[in-house]
C-alpha positions as CSV (number, residue, x, y, z in Angstrom):
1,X,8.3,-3.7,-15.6
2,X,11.2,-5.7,-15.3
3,X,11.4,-9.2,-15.1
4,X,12.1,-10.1,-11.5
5,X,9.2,-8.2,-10.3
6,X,6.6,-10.0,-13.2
7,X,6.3,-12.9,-10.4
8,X,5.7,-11.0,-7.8
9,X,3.0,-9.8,-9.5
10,X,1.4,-12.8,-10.8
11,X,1.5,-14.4,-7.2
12,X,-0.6,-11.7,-5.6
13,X,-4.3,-12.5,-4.4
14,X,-6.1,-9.9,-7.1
15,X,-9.9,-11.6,-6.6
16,X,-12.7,-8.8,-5.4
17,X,-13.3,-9.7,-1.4
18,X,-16.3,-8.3,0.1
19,X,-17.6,-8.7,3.3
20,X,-20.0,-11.3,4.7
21,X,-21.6,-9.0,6.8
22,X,-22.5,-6.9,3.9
23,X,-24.1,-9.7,1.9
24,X,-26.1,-10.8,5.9
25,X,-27.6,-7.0,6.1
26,X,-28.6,-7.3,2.5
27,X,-30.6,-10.7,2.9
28,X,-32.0,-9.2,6.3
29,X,-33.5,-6.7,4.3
30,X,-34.9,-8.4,1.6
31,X,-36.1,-11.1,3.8
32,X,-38.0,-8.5,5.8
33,X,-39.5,-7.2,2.4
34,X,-40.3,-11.2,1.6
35,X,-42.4,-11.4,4.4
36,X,-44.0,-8.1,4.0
37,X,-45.0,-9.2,0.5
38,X,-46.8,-12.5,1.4
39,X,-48.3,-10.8,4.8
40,X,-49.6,-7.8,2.5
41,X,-50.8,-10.5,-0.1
42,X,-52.9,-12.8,2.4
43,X,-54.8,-10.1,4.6
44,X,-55.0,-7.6,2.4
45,X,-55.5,-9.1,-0.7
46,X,-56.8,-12.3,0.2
47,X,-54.5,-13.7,-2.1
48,X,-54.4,-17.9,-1.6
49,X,-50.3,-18.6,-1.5
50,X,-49.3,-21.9,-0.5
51,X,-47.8,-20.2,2.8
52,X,-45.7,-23.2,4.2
53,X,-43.7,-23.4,1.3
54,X,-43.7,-19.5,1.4
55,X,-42.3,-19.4,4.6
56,X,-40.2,-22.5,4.5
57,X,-38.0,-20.7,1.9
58,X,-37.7,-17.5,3.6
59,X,-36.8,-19.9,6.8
60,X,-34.2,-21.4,4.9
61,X,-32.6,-17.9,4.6
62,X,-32.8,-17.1,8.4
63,X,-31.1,-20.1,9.1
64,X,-28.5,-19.5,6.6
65,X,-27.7,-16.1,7.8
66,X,-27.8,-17.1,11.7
67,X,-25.5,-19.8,10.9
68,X,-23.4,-17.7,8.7
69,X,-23.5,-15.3,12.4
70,X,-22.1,-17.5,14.3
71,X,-19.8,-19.7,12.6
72,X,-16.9,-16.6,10.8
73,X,-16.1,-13.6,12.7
74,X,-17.3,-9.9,12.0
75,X,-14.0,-9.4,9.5
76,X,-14.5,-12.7,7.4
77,X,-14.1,-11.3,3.4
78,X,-15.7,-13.7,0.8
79,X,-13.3,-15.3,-1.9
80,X,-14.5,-14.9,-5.6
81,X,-16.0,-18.6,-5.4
82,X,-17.7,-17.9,-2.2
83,X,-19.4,-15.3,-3.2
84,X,-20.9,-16.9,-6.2
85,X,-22.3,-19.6,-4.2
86,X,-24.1,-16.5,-2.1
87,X,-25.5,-15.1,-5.6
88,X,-26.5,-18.3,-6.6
89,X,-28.3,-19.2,-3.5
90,X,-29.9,-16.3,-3.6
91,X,-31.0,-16.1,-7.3
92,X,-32.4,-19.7,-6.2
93,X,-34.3,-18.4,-3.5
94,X,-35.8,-15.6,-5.1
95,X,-36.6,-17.7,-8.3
96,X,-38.2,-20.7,-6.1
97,X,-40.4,-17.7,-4.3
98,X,-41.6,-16.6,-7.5
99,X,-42.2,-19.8,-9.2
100,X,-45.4,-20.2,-5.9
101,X,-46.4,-16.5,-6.3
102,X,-47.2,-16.4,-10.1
103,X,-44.0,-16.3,-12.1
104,X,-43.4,-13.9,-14.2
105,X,-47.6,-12.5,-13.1
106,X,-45.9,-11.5,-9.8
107,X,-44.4,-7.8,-10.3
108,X,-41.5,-8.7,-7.9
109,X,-39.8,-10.5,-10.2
110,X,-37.6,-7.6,-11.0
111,X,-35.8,-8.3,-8.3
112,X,-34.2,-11.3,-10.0
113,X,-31.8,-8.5,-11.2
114,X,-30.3,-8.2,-7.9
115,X,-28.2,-10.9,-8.0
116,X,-26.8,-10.8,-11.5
117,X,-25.6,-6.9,-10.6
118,X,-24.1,-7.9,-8.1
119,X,-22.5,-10.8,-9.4
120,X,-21.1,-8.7,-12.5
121,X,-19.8,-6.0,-9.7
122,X,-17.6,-8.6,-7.7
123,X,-17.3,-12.2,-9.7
124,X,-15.1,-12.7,-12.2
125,X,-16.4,-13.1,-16.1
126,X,-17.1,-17.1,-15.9
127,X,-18.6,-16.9,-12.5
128,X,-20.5,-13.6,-13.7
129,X,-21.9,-15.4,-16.7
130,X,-22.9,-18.1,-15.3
131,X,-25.6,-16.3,-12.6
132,X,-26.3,-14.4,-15.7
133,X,-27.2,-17.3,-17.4
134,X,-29.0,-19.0,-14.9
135,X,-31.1,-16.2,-14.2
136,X,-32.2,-15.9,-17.6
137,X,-32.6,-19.5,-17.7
138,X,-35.3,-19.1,-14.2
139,X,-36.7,-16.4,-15.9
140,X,-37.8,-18.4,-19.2
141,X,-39.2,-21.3,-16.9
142,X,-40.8,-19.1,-14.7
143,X,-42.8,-18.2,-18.1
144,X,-44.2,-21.7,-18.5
145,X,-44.6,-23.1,-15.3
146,X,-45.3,-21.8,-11.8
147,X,-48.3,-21.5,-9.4
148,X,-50.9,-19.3,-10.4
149,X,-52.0,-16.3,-8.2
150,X,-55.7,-17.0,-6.7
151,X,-57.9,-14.7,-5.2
152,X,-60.3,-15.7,-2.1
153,X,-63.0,-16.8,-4.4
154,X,-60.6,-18.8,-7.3
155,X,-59.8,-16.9,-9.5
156,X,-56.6,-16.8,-11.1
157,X,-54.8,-13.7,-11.8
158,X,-52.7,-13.2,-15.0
159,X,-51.7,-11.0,-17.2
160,X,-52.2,-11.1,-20.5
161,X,-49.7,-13.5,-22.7
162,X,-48.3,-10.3,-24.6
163,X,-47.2,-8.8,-21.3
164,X,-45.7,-11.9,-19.8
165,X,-43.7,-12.4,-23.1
166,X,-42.7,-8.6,-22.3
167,X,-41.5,-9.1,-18.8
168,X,-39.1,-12.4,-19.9
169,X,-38.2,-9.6,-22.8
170,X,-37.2,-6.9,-20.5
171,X,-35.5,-8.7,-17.8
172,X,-33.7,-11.3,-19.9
173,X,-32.1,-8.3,-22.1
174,X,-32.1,-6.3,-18.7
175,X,-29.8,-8.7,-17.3
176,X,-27.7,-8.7,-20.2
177,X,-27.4,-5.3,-20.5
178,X,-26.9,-4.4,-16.3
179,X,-24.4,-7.5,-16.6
180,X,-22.2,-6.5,-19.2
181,X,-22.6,-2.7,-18.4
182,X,-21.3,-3.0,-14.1
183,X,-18.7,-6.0,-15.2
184,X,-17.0,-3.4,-18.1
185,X,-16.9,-0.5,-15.7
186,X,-15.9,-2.7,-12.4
187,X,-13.0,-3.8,-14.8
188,X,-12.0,-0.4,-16.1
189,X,-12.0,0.9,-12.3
190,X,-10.2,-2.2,-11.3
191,X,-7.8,-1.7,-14.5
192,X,-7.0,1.9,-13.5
193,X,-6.5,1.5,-9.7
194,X,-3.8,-1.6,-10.9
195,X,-2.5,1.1,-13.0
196,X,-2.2,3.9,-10.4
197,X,-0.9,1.8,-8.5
198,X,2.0,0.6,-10.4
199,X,3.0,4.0,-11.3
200,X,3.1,5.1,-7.9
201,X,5.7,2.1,-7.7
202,X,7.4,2.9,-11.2
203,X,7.9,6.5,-9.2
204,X,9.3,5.3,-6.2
205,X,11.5,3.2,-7.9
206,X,12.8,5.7,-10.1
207,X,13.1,8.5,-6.7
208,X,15.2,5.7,-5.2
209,X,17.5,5.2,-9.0
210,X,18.1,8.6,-9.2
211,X,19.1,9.9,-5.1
212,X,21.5,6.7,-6.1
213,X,22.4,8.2,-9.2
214,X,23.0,11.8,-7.6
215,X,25.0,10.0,-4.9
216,X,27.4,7.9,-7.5
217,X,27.4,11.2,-9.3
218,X,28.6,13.2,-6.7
219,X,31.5,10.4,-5.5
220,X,32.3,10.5,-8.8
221,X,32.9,14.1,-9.2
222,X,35.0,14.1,-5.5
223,X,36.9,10.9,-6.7
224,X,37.5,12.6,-10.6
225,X,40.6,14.3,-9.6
226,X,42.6,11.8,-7.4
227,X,41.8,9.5,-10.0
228,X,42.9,11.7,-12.9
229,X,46.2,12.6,-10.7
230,X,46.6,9.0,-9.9
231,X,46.8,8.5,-13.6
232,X,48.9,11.4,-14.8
233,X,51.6,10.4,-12.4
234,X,51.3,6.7,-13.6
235,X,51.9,7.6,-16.8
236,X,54.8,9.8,-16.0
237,X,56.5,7.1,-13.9
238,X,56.0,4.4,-16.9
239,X,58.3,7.1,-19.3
240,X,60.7,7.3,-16.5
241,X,61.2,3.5,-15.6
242,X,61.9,2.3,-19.0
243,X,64.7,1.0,-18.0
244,X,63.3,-0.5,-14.7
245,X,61.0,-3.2,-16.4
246,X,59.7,-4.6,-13.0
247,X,59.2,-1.1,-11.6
248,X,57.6,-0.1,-14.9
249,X,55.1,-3.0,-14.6
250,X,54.1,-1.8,-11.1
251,X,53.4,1.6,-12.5
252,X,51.2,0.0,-15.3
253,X,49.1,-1.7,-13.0
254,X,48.3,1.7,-10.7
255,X,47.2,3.5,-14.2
256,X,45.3,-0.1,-15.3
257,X,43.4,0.2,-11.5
258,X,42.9,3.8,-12.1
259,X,40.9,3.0,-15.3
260,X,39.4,0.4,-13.5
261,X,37.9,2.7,-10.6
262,X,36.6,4.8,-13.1
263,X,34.8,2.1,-15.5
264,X,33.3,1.4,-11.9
265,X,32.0,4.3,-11.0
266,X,30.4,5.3,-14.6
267,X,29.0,1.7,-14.6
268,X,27.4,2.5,-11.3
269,X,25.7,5.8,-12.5
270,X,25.0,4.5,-15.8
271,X,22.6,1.8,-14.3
272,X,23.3,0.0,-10.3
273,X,23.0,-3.7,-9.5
274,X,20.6,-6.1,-8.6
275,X,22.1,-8.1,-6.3
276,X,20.3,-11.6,-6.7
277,X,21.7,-12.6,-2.9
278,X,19.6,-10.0,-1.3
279,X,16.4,-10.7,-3.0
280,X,16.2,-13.6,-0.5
281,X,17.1,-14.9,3.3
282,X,17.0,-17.4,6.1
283,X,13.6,-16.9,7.6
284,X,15.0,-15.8,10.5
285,X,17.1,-13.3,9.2
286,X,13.9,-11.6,7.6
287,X,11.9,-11.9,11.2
288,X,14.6,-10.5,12.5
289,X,14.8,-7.5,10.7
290,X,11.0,-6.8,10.9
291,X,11.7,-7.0,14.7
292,X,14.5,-4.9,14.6
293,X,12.7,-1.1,15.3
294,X,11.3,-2.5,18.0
295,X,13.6,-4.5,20.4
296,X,14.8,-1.7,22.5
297,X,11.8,-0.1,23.4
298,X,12.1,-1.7,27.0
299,X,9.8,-5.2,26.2
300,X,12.1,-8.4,25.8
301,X,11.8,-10.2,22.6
302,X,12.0,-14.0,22.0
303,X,13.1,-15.3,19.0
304,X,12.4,-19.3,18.6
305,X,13.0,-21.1,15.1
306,X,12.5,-24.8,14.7
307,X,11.0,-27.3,12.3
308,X,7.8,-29.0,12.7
309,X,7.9,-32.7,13.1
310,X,9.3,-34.4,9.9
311,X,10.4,-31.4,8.7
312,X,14.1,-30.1,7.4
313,X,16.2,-28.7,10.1
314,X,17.5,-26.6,7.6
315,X,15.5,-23.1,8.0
316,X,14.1,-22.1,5.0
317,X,15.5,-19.4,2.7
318,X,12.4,-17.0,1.7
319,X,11.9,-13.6,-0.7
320,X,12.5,-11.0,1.2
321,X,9.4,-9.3,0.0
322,X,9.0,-5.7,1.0
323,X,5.2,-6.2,1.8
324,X,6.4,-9.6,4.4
325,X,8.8,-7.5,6.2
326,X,6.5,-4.3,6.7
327,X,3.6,-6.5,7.4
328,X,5.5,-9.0,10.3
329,X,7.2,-5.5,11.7
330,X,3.4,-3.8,12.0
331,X,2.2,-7.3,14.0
332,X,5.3,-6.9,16.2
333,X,4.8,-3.2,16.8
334,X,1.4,-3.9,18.2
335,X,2.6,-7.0,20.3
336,X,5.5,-4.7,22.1
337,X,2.6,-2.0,22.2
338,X,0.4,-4.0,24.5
339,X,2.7,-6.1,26.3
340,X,3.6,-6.4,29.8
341,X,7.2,-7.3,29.5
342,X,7.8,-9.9,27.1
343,X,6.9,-11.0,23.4
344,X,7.5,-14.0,21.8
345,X,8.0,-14.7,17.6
346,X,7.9,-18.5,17.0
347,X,8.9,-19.4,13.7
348,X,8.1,-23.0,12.6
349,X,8.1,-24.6,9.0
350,X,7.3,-27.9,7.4
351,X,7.6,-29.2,4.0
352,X,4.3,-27.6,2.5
353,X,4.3,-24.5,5.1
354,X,5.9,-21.3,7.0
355,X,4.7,-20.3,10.0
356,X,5.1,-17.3,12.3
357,X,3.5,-17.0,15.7
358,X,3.6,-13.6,17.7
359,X,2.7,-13.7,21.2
360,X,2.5,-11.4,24.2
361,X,1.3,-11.4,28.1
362,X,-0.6,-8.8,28.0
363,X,-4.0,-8.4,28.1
364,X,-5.3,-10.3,25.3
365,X,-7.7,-8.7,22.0
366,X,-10.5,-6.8,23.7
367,X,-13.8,-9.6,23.4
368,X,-16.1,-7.2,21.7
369,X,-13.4,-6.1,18.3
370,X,-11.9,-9.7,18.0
371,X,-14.3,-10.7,15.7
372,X,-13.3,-7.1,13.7
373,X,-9.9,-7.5,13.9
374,X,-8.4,-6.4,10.5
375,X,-11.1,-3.7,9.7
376,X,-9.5,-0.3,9.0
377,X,-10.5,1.8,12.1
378,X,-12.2,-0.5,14.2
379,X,-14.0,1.3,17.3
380,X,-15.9,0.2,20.4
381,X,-19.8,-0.5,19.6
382,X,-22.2,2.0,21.2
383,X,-23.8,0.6,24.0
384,X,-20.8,-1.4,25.3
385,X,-19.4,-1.0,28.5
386,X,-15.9,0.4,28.5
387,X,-12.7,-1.9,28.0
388,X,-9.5,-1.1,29.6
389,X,-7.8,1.7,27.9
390,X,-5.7,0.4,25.3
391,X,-4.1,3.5,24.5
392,X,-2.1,4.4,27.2
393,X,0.9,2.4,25.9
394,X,1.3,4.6,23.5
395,X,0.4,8.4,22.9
396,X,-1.9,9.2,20.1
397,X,-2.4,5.8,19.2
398,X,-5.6,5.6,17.9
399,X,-6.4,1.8,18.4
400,X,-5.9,-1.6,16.7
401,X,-7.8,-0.3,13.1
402,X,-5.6,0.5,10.7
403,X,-2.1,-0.9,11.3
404,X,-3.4,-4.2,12.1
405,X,-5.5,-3.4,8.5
406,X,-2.7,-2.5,6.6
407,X,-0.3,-5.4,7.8
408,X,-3.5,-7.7,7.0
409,X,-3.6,-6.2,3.5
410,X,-0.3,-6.6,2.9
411,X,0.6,-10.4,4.4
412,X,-2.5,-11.5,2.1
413,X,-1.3,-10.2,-0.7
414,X,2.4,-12.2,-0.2
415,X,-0.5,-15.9,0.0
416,X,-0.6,-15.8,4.0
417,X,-3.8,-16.7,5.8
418,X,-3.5,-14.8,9.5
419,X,-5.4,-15.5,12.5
420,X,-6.2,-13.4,15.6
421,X,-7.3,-15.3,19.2
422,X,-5.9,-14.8,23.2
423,X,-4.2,-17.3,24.5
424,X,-6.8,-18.0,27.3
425,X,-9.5,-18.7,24.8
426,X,-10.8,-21.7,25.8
427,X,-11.8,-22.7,22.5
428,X,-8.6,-22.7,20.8
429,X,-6.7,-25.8,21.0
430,X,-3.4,-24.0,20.2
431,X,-0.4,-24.9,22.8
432,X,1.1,-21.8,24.5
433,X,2.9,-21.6,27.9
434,X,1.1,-20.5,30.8
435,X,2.3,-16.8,31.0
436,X,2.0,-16.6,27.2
437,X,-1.7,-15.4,28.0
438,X,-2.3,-12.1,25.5
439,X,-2.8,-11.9,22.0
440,X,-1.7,-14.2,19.7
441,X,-1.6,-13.7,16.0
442,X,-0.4,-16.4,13.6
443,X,0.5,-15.8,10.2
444,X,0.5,-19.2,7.6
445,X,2.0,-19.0,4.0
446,X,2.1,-22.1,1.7
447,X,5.7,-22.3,1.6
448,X,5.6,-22.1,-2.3
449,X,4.7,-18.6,-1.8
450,X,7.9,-17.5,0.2
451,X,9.9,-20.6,-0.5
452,X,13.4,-18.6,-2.6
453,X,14.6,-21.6,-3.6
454,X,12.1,-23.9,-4.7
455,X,8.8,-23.3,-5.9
456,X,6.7,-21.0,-8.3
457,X,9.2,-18.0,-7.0
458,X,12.2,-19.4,-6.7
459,X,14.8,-16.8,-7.5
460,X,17.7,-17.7,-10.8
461,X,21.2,-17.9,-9.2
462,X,24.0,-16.5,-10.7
463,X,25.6,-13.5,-11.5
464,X,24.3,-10.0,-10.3
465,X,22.4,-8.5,-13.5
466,X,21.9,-4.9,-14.3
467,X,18.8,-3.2,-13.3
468,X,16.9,-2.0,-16.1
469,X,15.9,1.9,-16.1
């Protein structure tokens, strides 16, 4: 791969993002099967628990999983850190559970598993190894010291020693083994799809070399003869003006510009340029071209760029990345899509950020998706009443799903953090004009991200280099 593509590569977001609604369902269900387990114990068993811690645990989960409800929307992925803290909470839970059930006495703790096979799915090998570790760590205190299991008349329930030294056996080497076994073949699927995928762009890069190859080729041939006739007569007109010296130099510099043309053109099949100025742009300029499909399809545009308070005047110049332009131009598409008559791109920066703002007056994100916005094919939820039909602006458009997920994709991947409100949300504290009363996405990069000048990316100056084939 060449070089000005390796940081590129090393800026993009590469963690494993799942969603938090997954990990909600999932503790749903097993706190269901939590309280199934102590209800079945107690009444038909007659098993003595201590119940209010019992409970008090499992209520500790509820409230972590309401709270988790209400405070991030629907589409909120987990980072690689965040989800650690979920496995660890839960391996916490679990383990604090089965240190007042009977430790390793109590069948269910099997389930400590969960956790680290999950962990070694998503997590990255330090955060993986250490839920491994700490639930082989739980496991070999849950051996010594926990509450014993009593029935109705006192007495305790165990198994004998040999088997509890069996259980720590099997589920410490199980969680080795699970561990070690889903992280290796999560990497190897990960390592394959990075590959695929930078094929697929090795491929497109080469399909774009050679149509410019065929094209230099072909002006080449066309020009071949004018240029060889250009030449021949040169020459003939440099035997024939020996005697004219000043005329004779003019002749020799038509044959040295004939040469010249065709060094040009062979250079230009042989390999192309990489034109350093075009890797990057004013901000505006880049906005502007994302915009540009879309500006006559009868909504007006407004374009605003100014610096935040404290900030250079001076506009930043930023990568012109493919993924920023196709990602901006998606969010713009959807803002002329839905608009009434007029859509507004802010651009703001400071000294630490870039910020983009798309507005429109029309009717705002449907309330019942907003919270989904950025799923791939988000639909209305059976049982809902019906919304106004979004569609109508545009035939066969299928909804907000999938270019609103692909343009998500893609901005993340450039650093950017987007969010998605209306402008008469009354709990955003965002300042828009009155008839700026649609949807509003914003879209925040740390300007070291973009920034072409400065920063982890900045692009060399210099002289255009070579591409390398």
């Amino acid at each position: 791969m060449p070089e000005s593509n390796v940081g590129i590569w090393r800026g993009q977001e590469r963690s494993s993002w799942i969603r938090l609604r997954t990990l909600i369902l999932l503790r749903w269900v097993a706190i269901a099967g939590q309280i199934g387990a102590i209800t079945a114990a107690q009444r038909m068993y007659n098993l003595q628990l201590e119940l209010p811690l019992c409970y008090l645990a499992i209520a500790v989960s509820v409230v972590v999983n309401v709270s988790a409800m209400f405070l991030f929307p629907e589409s909120k992925r987990l980072s690689e850190f965040e989800n650690f803290l979920m496995a660890l909470y839960d391996l916490l839970q679990l383990a604090f559970l089965l240190y007042l059930t009977g430790g390793l006495h109590n069948p269910f703790a099997l389930l400590l598993l969960a956790p680290v096979t999950i962990s070694a799915n998503v997590l990255g090998l330090r955060a993986a190894l250490t839920v491994g570790g700490t639930a082989i760590l739980l496991v070999t205190l849950l051996a010594q010291f926990h509450l014993p299991l009593r029935t109705a008349e006192g007495l305790i329930l165990r198994v004998p020693d040999i088997f509890v030294f069996g259980n720590w056996a099997a589920i410490t080497i199980a969680a080795v083994f699970m561990g070690v076994y889903s992280y290796r073949i999560n990497s190897e699927m990960q390592s394959m799809s990075e590959a695929l995928s930078a094929t697929h762009m090795a491929l497109s890069r080469e399909q774009k070399l050679t149509d410019l190859g065929g094209v230099v080729a072909a002006a080449a041939h066309e020009l071949g003869t004018p240029l060889a006739t250009i030449k021949l007569t040169s020459s003939e007109l440099i035997e024939e003006l020996e005697d004219r010296p000043d005329l004779r130099e003019d002749a020799e510099l038509i044959r040295q510009q004939a040469d010249r043309c065709r060094d040009i053109l062979r250079s230009m099949g042989r390999a192309g340029k990489d034109d350093l100025h075009l890797r990057q742009a004013p901000l505006s300029t880049v906005v502007h071209e994302a915009a540009e499909p879309h500006t006559q399809r009868g909504k007006t545009i407004h374009f605003s760029e100014e610096p935040c308070d404290g900030a250079s005047r001076q506009q930043p110049a930023i990568l012109r990345l493919p993924e920023v332009i196709h990602g901006l131009r998606n969010l713009i598409q959807n803002a002329v899509d839905f608009a009434d008559e007029n859509v507004w791109v802010e651009m703001k920066w400071t000294d630490d950020q870039i910020r983009v703002r798309i507005i429109d007056d029309g009717h705002g994100f449907p309330p019942q998706v907003i919270g989904r916005i950025g799923d791939p094919f988000v639909r209305r939820r059976r049982g809902q009443p019906e919304a106004r039909d979004t569609t109508r602006d545009r035939p066969g458009y299928e909804g907000m799903g999938l270019g609103l997920f692909i343009a998500k994709t893609l901005l993340q991947r450039s650093g950017a953090t987007l969010s998605f409100f209306n402008g008469l949300d009354p709990y955003k504290t965002v300042p828009i004009r009155p008839e700026q009363s649609g949807a509003i996405v914003e879209v925040v990069w740390p300007r070291s991200k973009l920034d072409a000048l400065h920063g982890e990316f900045a692009l060399p100056l210099g002289a255009n280099r070579p591409i390398e084939i």
